[in-house]
N, C-alpha and C positions, 0 to 999 in steps of 0.2 A: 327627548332631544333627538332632532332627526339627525343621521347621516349622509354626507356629504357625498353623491356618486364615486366623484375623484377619488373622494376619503378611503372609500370602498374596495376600487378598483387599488389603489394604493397597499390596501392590507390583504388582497388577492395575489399581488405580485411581490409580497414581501422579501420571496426566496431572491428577486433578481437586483435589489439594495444590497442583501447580505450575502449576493456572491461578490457585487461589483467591489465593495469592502477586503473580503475573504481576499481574493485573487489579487488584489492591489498589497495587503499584505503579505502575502506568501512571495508575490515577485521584489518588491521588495529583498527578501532575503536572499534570494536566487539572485540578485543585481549586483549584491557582496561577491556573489562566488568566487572561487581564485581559477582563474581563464583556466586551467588544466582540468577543474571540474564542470565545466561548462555542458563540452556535450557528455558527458555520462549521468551527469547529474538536472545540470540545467535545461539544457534542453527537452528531456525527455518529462521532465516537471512544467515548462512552460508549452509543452505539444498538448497535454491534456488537460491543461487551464485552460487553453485557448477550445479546445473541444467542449469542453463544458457549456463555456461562455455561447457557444454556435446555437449548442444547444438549449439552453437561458432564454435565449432571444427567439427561438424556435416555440419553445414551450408558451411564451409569453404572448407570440405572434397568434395561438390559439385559442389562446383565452382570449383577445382580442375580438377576433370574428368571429365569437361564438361559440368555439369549439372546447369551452371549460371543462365541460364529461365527456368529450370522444377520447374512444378509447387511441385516437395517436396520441392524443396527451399522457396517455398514459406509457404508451411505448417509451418517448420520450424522457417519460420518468425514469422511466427503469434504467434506460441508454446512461442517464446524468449519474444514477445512483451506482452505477458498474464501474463510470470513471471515479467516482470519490473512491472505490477499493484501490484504485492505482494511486490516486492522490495522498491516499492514508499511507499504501506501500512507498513511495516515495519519501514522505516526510518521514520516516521510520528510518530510512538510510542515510537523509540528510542528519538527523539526529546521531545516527550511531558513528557514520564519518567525523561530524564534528568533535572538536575540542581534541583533536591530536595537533601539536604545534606543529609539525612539520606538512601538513598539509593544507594549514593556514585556514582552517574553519573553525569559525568561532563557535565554541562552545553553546551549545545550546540547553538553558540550565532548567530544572524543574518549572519556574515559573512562568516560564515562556512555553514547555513545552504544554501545559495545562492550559493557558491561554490560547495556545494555538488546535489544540484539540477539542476543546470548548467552540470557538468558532466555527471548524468542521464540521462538526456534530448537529450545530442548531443549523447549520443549511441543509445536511440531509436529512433533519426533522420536519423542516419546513415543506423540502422535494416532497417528502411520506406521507406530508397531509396531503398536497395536491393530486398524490397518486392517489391516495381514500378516495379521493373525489370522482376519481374517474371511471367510467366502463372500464372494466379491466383486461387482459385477454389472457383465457385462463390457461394458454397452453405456457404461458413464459412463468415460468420457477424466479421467484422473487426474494433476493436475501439483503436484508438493510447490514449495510456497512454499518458496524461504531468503530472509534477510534481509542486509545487508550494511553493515558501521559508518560509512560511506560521509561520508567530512570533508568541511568548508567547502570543502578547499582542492583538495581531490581532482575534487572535482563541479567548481570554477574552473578544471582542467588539460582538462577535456572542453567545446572550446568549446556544443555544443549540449546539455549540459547547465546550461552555465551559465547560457546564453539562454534556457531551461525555468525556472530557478530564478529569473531575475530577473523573467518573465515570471507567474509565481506570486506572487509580494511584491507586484508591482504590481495583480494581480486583489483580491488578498484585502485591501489596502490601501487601495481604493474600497468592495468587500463592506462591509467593516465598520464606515464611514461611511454606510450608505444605512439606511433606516426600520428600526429596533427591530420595531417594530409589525406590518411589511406587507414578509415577504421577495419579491421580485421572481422570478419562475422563471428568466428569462433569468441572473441575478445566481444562482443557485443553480447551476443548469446550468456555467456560466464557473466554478466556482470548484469543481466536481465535475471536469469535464473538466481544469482545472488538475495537483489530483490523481491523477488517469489517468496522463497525459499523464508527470510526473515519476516515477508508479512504473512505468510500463513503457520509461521510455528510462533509468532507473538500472538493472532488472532483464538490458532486450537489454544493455546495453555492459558488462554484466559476463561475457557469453559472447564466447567467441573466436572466430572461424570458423576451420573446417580443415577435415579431413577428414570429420569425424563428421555425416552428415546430419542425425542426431536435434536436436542443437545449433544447426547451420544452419537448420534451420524454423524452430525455437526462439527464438532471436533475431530472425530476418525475423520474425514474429508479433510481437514484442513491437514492434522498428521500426514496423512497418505499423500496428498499434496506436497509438501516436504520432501518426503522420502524420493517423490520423484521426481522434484527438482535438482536434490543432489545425485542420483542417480544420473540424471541427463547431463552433467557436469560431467563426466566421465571421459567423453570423446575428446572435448574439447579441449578440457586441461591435458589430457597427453599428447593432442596434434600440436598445442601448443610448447607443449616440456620440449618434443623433438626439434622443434626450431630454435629451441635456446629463451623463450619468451619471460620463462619462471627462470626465477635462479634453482638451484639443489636444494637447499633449502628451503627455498619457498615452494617445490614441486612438494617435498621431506612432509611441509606443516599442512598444505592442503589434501593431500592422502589420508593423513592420520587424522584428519577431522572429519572429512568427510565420512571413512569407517567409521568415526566413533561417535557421530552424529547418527548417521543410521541405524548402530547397535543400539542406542539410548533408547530412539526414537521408537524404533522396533520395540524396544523393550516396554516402551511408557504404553505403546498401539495393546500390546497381552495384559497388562495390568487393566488396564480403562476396558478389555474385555471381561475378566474378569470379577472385576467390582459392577458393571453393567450385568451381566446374567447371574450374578448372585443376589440379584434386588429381590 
């Protein structure tokens, strides 16, 4: 039984069905938002859907005229696949926001969040193939995003995840009390490194360490990443404390987190050495 060119071309470009799906989905949920999460949350979530999407119709455009194995296809790829880290880091914070009442996000329950990481995943599977496909260019370092359904309760069994996640609620819970009008850089920055900061310490503690050195980098990068997230959090929260931004209190919670986030982490970075050079 022959195949239909159309047919063909159809199952070539399959990635750009099951983004136009994805994206329609995800905005969707961002449409709910409660207006005070908009730009910290929504916008910076619909800047690199739309980026993507630029790029979708880019990559698409190539295969059109021929151009299925050049390697700009492949750049391309890679471009798409560096935004789904953002797109995974994002839904991470929409998750971890949601389901407190007073900030009027609706909860986002296991079964949705598996749904929704499920979809993720199979467009950047799809991106992967078409990258196989392409000349490559070997000077660009390639790392496929995955995503992970990652519970309330599961992130509360890792204490310095949890200190991450509380430590996020409470940035973005002044953010979106301060001027409508007039975003603060310092107040932008805090509430970007927030996001860093929880998708690269869910990302390393999903890697085990053992023998496998590739894995072992792989995780120390993400750790180290962390630690100097919260680190770079430093300036900020105190040019803000001095303005009055944080209450006492809330200056009080994000100090002791951030120390005791870095103590951990530090601490988890010597163990993972450890168990690594004793293979």
């Amino acid at each position: 039984m022959s195949v239909r060119v159309n047919d063909r071309h159809l199952s070539d470009i399959e990635y750009e069905n099951t983004y136009g799906k994805l994206n329609e989905y995800i905005s969707s949920k961002l449409k709910r938002l409660p207006k005070r999460y908009r730009h910290f949350l929504g916008q910076p979530f619909n800047e690199v859907l739309n980026n993507i999407y630029r790029d979708i119709i880019e990559l698409t455009n190539l295969y059109m005229i021929g151009k299925y194995k050049s390697v700009d296809r492949y750049r391309v790829c890679v471009k798409i696949l560096k935004s789904f880290e953002e797109v995974i880091s994002l839904s991470y914070t929409y998750w971890n926001l949601s389901g407190n009442q007073q900030n009027g996000i609706k909860y986002i329950n296991k079964r949705v969040r598996i749904f929704w990481t499920d979809f993720i995943n199979k467009e950047i599977a799809l991106i992967t193939g078409v990258m196989n496909k392409c000349n490559t260019d070997k000077k660009i370092v390639v790392d496929i995003p995955i995503m992970k359904p990652h519970t309330k309760s599961e992130i509360n069994d890792v204490i310095f995840l949890e200190k991450l996640s509380t430590l996020q609620r409470i940035i973005y819970k002044r953010a979106i009390h301060t001027s409508k009008d007039f975003h603060d850089a310092r107040m932008e920055m805090l509430v970007s490194l927030s996001r860093s900061a929880l998708y690269n310490a869910l990302q390393g503690n999903d890697i085990f360490v053992d023998g496998n050195e590739k894995l072992y980098n792989k995780r120390k990068k993400f750790m180290s990443n962390v630690i100097g997230d919260l680190y770079a959090m430093n300036r900020p929260i105190k040019e803000l404390g001095f303005n009055d931004i944080f209450s006492e209190d809330e200056l009080e919670s994000i100090c002791n987190l951030l120390t005791e986030c870095i103590k951990i982490l530090k601490s988890v970075q010597e163990t993972d050495d450890s168990i690594f050079n004793s293979r």
